[in-house]
N, C-alpha and C positions, 0 to 999 in steps of 0.2 A: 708620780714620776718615778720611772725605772731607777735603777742606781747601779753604774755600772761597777765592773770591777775593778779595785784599784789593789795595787801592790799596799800594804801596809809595812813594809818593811822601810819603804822609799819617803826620808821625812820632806823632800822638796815636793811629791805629789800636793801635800795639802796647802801650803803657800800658793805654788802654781794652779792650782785646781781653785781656791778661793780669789786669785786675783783675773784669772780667765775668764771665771763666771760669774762676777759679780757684773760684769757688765753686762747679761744674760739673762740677766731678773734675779728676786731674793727669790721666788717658791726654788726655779733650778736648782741655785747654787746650794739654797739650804738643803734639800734634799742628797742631792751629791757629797755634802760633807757631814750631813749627820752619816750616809751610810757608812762615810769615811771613820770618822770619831766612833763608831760604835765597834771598829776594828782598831785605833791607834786614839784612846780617849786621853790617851798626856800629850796632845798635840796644842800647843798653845796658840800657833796661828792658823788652823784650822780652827777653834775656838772662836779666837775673832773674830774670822770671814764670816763664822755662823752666826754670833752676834750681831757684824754689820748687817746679815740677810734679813735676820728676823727684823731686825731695826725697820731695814726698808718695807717689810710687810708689815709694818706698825705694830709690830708685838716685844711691845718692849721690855714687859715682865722676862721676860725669856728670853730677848737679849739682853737684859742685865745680869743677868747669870750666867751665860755662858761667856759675855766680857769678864765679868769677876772666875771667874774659871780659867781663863788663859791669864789675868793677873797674875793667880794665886801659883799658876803654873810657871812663869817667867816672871818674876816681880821686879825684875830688873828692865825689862823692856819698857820706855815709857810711852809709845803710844798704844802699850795693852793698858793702862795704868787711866792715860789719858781719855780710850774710848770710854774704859769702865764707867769715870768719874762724870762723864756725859750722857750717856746712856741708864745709869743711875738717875740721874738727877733728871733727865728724859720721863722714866717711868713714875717718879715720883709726882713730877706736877702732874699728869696725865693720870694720875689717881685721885689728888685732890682734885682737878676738875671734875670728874666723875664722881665723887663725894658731894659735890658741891650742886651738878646737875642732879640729883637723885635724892 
């Protein structure tokens, strides 16, 4: 997936570009805000969007980290606080079951 270019100076791109595209599919949007994050990586809700993405592509290892990322970045917001602690706990059981199948 191409990655267009975004202003990194512009901190509403990533909110607006994350809540635009999630309705778009996760491969999209994740693409579009990793290429985002790799130019403005203390974006905390650009973090999120990318953790909801990956979430919806079932790769929750790697949304729990980039939720814990936007946490660690606004630890005052609490639905970064809130994806974290679900997405976490997400990838956790999805481990023991695969421990468990194997």
């Amino acid at each position: 997936v191409a990655v267009p270019e975004l202003d990194p100076e512009d901190e509403r791109v990533s909110s607006a570009l994350g809540e635009v595209r999630l309705g778009k599919g996760g491969a999209t949007s994740g693409a579009l805000l990793t290429g985002y994050l790799a130019k403005q990586p203390a974006q905390a809700p650009a973090r999120y969007y990318l953790a909801y993405s990956l979430r919806q592509l079932g790769r929750w290892e790697e949304a729990a980290e980039e939720a814990k990322r936007a946490t660690e970045l606004e630890p005052s917001d609490t639905r970064f606080k809130e994806f974290s602690l679900l997405t976490d706990h997400g990838a956790a059981f999805r481990r023991r079951v695969w421990e468990s199948d194997n």
